[in-house]
N, C-alpha and C positions, 0 to 999 in steps of 0.2 A: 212831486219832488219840489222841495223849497229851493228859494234861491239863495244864495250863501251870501252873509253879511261879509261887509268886504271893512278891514279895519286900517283908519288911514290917522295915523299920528300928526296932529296938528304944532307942525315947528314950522313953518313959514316964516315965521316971525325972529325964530334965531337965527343969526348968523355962521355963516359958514366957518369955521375953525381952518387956518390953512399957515403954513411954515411960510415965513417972506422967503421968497426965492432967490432974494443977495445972500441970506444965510447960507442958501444951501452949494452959492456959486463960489462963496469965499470958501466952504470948508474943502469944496474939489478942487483947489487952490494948491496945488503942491508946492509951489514956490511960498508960500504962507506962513505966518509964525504958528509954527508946532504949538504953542501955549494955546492961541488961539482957537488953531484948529481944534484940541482936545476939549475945549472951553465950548465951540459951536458945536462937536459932535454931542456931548451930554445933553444939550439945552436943547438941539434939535432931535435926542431921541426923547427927552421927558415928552416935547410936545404931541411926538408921534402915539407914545402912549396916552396922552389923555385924549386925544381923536378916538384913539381906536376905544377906550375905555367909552367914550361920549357912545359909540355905534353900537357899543356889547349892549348898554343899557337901552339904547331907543329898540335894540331888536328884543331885548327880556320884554320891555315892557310890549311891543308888539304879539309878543308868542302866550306871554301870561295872560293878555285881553283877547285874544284868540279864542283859547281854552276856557274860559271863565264863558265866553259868546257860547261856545259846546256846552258848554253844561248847564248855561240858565238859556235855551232857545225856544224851549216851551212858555219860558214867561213873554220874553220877547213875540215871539208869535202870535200870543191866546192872553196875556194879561199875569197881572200878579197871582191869581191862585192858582196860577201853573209853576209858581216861582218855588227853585229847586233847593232845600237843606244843602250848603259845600261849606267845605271847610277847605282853608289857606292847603293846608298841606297838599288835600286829591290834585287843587292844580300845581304845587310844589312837584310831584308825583307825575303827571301829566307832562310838565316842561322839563322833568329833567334837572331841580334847582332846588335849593336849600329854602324851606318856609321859610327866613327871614329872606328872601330874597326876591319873594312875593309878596311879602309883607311892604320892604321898601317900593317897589316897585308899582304899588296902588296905591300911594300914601300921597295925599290931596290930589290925587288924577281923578279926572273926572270922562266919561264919558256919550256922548248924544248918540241916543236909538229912538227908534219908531216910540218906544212908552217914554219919552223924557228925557230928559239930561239927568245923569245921577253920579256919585262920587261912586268908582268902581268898590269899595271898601261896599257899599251896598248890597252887592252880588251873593256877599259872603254872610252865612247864618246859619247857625244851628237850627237842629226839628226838632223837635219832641215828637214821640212814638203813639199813635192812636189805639184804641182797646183792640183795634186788629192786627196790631203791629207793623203796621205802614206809618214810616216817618214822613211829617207836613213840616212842611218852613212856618216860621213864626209870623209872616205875612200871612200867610192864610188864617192862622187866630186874628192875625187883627183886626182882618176883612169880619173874621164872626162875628167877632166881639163889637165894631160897629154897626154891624147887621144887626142885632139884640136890642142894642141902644134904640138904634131907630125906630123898631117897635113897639119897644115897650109903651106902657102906660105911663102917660104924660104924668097923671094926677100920681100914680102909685109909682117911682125910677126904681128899678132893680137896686141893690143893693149889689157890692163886691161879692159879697157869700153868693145874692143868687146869681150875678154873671160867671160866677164859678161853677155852678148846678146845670145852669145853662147847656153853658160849653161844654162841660162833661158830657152832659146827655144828648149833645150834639158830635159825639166823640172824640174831642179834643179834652186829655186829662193834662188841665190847668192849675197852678198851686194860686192862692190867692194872693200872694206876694206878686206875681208876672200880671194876674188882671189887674192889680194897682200900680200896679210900673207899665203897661198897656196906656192904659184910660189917662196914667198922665203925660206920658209920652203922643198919643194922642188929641191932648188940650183939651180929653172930656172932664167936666165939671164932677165932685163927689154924687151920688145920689139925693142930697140933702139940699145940695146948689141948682141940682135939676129939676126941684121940683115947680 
């Protein structure tokens, strides 16, 4: 049985949000100007609301990084070619919340696990479907596709058509447009620059 990642939101650093306490001693103030009072009740419940707004958000984003852990824990455990096809919506689905609400909610967050520190937007990627019809995350072509490179023949570099040929026949069906947005994505050179 694994041990369960434990997810701990790094706010240390902000400040505590809290109503000054003369506000709240003047609005129980019955002897008080009515004007005012109604003046301190508004102001002291806007604040109440963006507390409580601050707390709804650090628990989304706690329960959405939760879920997102569930569903990529094979990568975390075993490495990137355990790394799982999701899409926004399964953990929109999962927690209960509106995709755009997962979408805000990972947007420049970053996260540190046992493989690295990575932006949680990370987590998230389409598969493409093998000749067997088992969907791979796009991390595991990339992993192939520099696995290919590596081998190849120094004197002779694959060309895009044949790391297309490749993959295929390594059961990854690749359009040649994604091995050249790969390889540059990557920072690998043309075959021309490789030689």
């Amino acid at each position: 049985d694994h041990d369960e990642y434990v997810i701990k939101l790094v706010d240390d650093y902000i400040p505590n949000i809290y109503t000054n306490p003369m506000y709240i001693q003047r609005l129980k103030n019955k002897e008080g100007d009515a004007k005012e009072r109604e003046f301190l009740k508004q102001k002291i419940q806007s604040a109440m609301w963006l507390v409580e707004a601050i707390q709804q958000r650090r628990a989304t984003l706690e329960k959405v990084t939760r879920a997102i852990i569930q569903h990529q824990r094979a990568f975390l455990d075993h490495g990137p070619e355990h790394f799982t096809p999701l899409k926004m919506q399964q953990i929109a689905d999962d927690v209960g919340v509106h995709v755009t609400t997962v979408s805000r909610a990972v947007d420049d967050k970053w996260v540190q696990t046992p493989r690295g520190v990575f932006p949680l937007k990370r987590f998230f990627g389409g598969g493409t479907t093998t000749s067997s019809g088992e969907e791979i995350a796009y991390e595991q072509i990339k992993r192939k596709l520099l696995e290919i490179i590596e081998k190849e023949d120094k004197a002779n570099p694959c060309s895009d058509d044949d790391l297309v040929k490749q993959l295929q026949a390594a059961g990854y069906p690749v359009a040649r447009r994604t091995v050249t947005k790969y390889r540059k994505l990557l920072k690998i050179p043309s075959s021309r620059q490789r030689r």
